[in-house]
C-alpha positions as CSV (number, residue, x, y, z in Angstrom):
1,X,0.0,0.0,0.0
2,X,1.2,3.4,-0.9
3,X,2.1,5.7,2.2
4,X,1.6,9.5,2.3
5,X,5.3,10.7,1.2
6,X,6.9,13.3,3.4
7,X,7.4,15.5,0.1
8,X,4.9,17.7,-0.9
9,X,4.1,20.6,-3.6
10,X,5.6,20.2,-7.7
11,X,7.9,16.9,-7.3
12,X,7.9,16.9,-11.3
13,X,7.8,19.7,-13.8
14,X,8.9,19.2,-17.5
15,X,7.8,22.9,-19.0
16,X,8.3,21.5,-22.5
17,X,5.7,18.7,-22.2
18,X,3.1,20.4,-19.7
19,X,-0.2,21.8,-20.3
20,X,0.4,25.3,-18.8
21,X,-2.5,27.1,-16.4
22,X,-3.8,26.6,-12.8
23,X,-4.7,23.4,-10.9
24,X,-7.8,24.0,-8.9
25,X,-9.1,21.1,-5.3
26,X,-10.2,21.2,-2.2
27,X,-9.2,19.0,0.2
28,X,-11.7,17.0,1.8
29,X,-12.3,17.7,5.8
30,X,-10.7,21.7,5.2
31,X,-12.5,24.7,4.6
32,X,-10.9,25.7,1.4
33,X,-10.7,25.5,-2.1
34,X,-7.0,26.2,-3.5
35,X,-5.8,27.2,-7.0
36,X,-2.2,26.8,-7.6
37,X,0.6,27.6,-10.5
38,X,2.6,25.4,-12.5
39,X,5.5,25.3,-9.5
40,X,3.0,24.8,-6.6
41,X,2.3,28.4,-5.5
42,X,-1.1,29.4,-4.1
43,X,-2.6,32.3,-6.4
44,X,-5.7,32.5,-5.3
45,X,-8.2,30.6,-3.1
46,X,-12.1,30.0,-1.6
47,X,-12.9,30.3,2.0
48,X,-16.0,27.7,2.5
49,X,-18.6,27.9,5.3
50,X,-18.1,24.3,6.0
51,X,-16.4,20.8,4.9
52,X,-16.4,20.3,1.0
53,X,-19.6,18.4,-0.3
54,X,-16.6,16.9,-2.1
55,X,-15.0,19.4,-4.6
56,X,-15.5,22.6,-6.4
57,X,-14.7,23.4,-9.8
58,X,-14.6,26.6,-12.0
59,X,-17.2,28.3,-14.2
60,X,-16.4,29.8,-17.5
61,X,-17.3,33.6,-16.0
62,X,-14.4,32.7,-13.5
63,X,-17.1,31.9,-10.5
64,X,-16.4,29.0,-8.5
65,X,-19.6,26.6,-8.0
66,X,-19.0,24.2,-4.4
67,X,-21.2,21.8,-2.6
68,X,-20.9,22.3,1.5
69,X,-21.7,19.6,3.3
70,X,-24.5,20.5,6.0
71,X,-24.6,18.5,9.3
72,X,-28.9,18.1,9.1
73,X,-31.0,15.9,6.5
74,X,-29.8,11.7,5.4
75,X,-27.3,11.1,7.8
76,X,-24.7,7.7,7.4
77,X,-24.5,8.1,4.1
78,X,-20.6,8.8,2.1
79,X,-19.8,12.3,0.1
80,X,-22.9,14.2,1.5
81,X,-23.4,17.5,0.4
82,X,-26.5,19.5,0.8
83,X,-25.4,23.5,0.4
84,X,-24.9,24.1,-3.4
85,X,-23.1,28.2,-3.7
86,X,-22.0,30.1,-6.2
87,X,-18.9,32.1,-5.5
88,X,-17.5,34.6,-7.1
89,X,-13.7,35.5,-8.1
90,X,-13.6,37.8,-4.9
91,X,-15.6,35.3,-2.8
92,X,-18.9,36.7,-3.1
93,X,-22.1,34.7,-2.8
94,X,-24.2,35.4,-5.9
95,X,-26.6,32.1,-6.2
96,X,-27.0,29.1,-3.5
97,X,-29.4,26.2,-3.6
98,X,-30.7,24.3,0.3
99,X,-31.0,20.3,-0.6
100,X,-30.0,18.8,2.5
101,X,-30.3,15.1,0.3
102,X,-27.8,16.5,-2.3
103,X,-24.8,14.2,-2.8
104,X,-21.5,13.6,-4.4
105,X,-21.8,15.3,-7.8
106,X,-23.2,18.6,-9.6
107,X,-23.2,20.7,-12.1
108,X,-24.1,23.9,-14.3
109,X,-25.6,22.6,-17.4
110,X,-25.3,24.9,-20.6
111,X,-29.0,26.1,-20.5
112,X,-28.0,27.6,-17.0
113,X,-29.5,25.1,-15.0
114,X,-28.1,22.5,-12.4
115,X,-28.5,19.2,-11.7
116,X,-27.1,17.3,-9.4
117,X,-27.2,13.6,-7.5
118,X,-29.3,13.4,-4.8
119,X,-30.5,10.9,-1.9
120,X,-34.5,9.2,-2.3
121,X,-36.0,6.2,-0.4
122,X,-37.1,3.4,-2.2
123,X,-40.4,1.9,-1.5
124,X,-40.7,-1.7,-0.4
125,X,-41.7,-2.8,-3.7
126,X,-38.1,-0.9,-5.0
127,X,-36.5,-2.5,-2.0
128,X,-37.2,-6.1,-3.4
129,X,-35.8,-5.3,-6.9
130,X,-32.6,-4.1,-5.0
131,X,-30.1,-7.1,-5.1
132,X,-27.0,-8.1,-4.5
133,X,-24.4,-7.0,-1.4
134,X,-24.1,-7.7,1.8
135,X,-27.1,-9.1,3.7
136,X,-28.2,-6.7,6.7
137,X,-26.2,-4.1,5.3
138,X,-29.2,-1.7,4.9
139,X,-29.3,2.4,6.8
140,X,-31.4,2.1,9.7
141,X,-34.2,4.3,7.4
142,X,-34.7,1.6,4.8
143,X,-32.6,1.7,1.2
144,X,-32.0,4.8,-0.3
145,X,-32.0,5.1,-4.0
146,X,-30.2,7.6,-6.8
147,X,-32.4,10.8,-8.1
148,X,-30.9,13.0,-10.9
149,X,-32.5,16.3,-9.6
150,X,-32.3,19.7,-12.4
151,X,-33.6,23.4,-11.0
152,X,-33.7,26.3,-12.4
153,X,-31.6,29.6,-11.1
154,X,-34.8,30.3,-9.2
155,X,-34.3,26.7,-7.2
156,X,-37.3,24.9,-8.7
157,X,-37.5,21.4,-10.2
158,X,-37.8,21.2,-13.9
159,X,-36.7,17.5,-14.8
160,X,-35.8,14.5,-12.5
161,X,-34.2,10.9,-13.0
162,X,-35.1,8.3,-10.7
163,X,-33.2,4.7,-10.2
164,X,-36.6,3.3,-8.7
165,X,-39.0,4.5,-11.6
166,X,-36.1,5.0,-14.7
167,X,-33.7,2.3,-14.2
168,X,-34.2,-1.8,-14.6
169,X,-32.7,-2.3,-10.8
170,X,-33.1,-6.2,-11.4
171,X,-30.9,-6.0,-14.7
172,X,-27.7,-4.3,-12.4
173,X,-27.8,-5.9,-9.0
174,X,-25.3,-3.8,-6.6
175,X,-21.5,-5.7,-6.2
176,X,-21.4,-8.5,-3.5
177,X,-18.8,-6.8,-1.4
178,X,-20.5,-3.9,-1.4
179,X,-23.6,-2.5,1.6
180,X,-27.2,-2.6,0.5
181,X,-28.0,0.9,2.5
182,X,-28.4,2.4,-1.0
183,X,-28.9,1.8,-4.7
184,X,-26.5,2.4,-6.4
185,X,-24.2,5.5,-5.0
186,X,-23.8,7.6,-8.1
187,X,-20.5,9.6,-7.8
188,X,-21.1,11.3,-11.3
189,X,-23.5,13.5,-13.3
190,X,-21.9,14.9,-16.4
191,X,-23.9,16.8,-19.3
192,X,-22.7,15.3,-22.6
193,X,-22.1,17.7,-25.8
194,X,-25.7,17.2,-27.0
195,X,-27.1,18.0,-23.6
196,X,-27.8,14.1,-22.7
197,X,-27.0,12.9,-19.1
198,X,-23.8,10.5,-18.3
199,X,-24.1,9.0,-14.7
200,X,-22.1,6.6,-13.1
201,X,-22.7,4.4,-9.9
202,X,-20.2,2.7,-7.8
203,X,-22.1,-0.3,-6.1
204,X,-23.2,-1.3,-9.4
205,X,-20.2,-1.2,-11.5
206,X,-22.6,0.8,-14.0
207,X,-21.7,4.0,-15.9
208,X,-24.7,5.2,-18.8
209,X,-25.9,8.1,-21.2
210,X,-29.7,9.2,-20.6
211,X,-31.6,10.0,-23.2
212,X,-32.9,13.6,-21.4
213,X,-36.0,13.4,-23.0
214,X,-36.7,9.5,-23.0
215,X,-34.9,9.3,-19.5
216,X,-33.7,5.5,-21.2
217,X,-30.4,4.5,-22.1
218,X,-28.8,5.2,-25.6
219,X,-25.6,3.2,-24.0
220,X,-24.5,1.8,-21.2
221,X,-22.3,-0.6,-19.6
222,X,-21.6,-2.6,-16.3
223,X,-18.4,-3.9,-15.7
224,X,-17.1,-4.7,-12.1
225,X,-13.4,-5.3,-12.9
226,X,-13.2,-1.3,-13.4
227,X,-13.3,-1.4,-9.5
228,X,-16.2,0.8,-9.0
229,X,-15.2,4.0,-11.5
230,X,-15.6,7.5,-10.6
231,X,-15.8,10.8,-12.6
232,X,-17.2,9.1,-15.7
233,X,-17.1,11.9,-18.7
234,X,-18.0,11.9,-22.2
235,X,-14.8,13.2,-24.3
236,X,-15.7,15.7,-27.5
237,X,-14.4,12.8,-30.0
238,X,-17.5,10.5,-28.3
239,X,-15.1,8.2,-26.5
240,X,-15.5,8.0,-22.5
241,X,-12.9,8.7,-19.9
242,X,-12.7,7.6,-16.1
243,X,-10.6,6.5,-13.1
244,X,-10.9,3.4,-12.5
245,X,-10.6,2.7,-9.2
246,X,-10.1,-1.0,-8.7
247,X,-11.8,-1.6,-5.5
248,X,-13.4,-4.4,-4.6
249,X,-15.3,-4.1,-1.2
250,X,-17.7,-1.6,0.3
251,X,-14.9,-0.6,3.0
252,X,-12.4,0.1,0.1
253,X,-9.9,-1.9,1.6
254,X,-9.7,-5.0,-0.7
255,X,-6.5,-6.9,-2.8
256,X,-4.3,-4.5,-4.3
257,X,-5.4,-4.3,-7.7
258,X,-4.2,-0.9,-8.8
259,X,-6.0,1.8,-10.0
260,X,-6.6,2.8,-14.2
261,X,-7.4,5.7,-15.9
262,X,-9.1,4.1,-19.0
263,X,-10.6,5.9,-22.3
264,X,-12.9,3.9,-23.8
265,X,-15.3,3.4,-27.5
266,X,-18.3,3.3,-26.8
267,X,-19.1,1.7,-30.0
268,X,-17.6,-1.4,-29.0
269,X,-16.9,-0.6,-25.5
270,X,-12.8,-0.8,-26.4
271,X,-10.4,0.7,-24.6
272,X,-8.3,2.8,-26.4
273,X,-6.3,4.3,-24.2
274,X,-5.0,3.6,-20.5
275,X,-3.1,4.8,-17.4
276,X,-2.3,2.0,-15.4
277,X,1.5,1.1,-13.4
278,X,3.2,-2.2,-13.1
279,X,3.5,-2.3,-9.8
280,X,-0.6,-1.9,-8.2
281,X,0.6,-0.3,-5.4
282,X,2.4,2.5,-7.4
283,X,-1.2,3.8,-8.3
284,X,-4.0,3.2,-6.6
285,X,-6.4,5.1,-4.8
286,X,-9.6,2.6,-4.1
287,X,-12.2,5.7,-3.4
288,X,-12.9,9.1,-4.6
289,X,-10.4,10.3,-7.3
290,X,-10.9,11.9,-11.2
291,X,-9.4,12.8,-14.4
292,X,-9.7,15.3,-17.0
293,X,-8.3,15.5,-20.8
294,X,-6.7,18.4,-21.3
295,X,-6.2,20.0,-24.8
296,X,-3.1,19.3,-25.6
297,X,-4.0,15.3,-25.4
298,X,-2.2,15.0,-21.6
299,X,-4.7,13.8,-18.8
300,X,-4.2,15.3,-15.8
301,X,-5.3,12.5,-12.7
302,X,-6.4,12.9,-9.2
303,X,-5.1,10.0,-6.8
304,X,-7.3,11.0,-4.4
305,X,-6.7,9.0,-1.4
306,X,-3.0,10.3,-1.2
307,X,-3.6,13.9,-2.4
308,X,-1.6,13.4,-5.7
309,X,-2.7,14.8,-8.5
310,X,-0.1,14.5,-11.7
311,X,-0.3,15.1,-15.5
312,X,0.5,12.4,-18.1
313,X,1.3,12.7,-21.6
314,X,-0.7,10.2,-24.3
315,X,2.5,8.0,-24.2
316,X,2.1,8.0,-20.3
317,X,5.0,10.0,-19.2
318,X,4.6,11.9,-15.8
319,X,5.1,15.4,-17.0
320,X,3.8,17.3,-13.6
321,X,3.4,15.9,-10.2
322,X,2.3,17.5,-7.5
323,X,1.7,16.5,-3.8
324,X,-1.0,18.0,-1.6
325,X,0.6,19.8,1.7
326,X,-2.4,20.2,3.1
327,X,-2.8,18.0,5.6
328,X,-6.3,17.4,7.9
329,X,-4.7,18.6,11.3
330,X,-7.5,18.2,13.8
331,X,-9.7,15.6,15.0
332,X,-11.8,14.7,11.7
333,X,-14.1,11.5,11.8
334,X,-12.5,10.1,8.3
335,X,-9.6,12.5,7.7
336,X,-7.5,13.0,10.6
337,X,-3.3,13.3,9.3
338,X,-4.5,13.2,5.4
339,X,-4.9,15.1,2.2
340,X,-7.6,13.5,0.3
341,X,-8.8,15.1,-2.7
342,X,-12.0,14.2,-4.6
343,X,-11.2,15.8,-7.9
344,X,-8.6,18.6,-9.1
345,X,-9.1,20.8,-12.8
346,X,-6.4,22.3,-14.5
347,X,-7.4,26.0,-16.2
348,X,-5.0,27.2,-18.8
349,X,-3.8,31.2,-18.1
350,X,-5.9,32.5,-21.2
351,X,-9.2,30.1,-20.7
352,X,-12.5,31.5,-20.0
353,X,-12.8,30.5,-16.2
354,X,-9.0,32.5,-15.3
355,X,-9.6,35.5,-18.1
356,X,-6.6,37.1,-17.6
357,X,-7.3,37.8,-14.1
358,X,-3.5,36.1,-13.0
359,X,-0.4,36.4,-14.7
């Protein structure tokens, strides 16, 4: 297993081979979302009101949207959010959204809506359809199920996604290892370029494009040898990029299978490109974690569990590594001496989201 180094900040810089800009992440149990320059160096930064829902990532206009994770509503459950706000570059508030079931994922979709993952009990007849994990595993409140939830800027509902009423439960029963408290923890909800819906789910193995107006499938695929996958995206040539995690139990802890960062064809399901390492303990973070192409054709990666977040070129050679120093230094349920990040974005020094406003 991989320990937390005692090196932190840029470990590897190759200028030449880089995608230049700004890496942005919060670190899970602080109060803060960082951005930081090519050599390490903080340039500008969030204060939150409480824990990160998770992460926080950049708008075009330059404002920073965040999930806060509020301490009322489904309790028990991982990666609760429940305060959705709108910064902006100065640290303004200038929108916020109160669903205390609100969870893992969210975003601002093109029309200038949001949507974003949220908790839902299933009824008993759902419950029965829910198979798979570990008997007696369920939340003291029943089995909680996935709802894709989209508001307007004035807060109100204007299209939902349900696992209980829109997805065939029976056809993707949840991993063995994994609890049965909820169907199916969703960890992603990404608009595709034609304004569809990609999702994925952890327990299931299951990652899927939603028709938005048929609220069915046009793909999909389960595959449990991915580990559980996080921060499922659709790329703009069609093909579809993740971290694959390469857990295989609902405590994380499981053989050391090593983690993978896999573009794949949906056409055939392919893959046709991969980040993996030889050794499975030289990457491999079995929770949280993400990965973005960046426009040069490098893929940046978040190895979340250690707070390592490093850029890759297409042949798969380490071009920028950087090392979280900040470390969770009080008494945190989860956290306590770590630097966990749940995803990072890189911003290049003339994109929309910085416009001009460093350098």
């Amino acid at each position: 297993m991989p320990r937390l180094t005692s090196e932190t900040g840029v470990l590897t810089y190759d200028k030449a081979k880089t995608k230049p800009g700004y890496t942005l992440f919060s670190t899970l149990g602080l109060f803060e979302t960082t951005l930081v320059d090519m050599d390490g160096a903080v340039v500008h930064s969030w204060k939150l009101p409480g824990e990160p829902g998770n992460y926080a990532y950049m708008l075009p206009d330059g404002h920073l949207l965040a999930a806060i994770r509020t301490q009322v509503g489904i309790l028990g459950l991982p990666a609760k959010g429940g305060h959705l706000i709108e910064y902006d570059w100065d640290g303004n508030i200038v929108w916020e959204h109160e669903d205390n079931t609100q969870h893992h994922d969210f975003r601002r979709l093109a029309n200038g809506n949001t949507i974003y993952l949220a908790w839902r009990l299933l009824d008993e007849d759902m419950v029965k359809r829910h198979t798979g994990g570990l008997a007696g595993s369920e939340h003291a409140d029943g089995v909680y199920g996935d709802v894709l939830r989209e508001i307007n800027p004035a807060g109100e509902v204007v299209w939902e996604w349900f696992v209980g009423t829109d997805m065939d439960m029976e056809q993707f029963p949840i991993h063995p290892g994994t609890w049965r408290q909820e169907y199916a923890h969703g960890n992603t909800v990404a608009e595709c370029p034609n304004g569809d819906i990609m999702i994925n789910q952890r327990m299931t193995g299951f990652m899927g494009h939603i028709d938005k107006q048929t609220k069915k499938f046009n793909w999909c695929l389960q595959d449990h040898e991915f580990g559980q996958q996080h921060d499922v995206q659709m790329l703009e040539n069609g093909n579809i990029l993740f971290f694959a995690n390469g857990s295989t139990h609902a405590s994380y802890h499981g053989p050391e299978v090593g983690s993978r960062v896999i573009e794949l064809d949906p056409a055939d399901n392919s893959i046709v490109w991969e980040y993996s390492t030889k050794a499975p303990r030289d990457f491999f973070s079995w929770y949280i974690s993400g990965c973005q192409r960046l426009d040069n054709g490098n893929t940046l990666i978040c190895e979340g569990v250690w707070g390592r977040i490093f850029e890759v070129t297409p042949e798969c050679e380490i071009v920028w590594e950087y090392i979280n120093p900040q470390i969770v230094d009080y008494e945190h349920p989860v956290y306590t001496g770590a630097n966990p990040i749940f995803r990072a974005y890189r911003y290049a020094p003339d994109s929309p989201q910085i416009g001009g406003r460093l350098g």
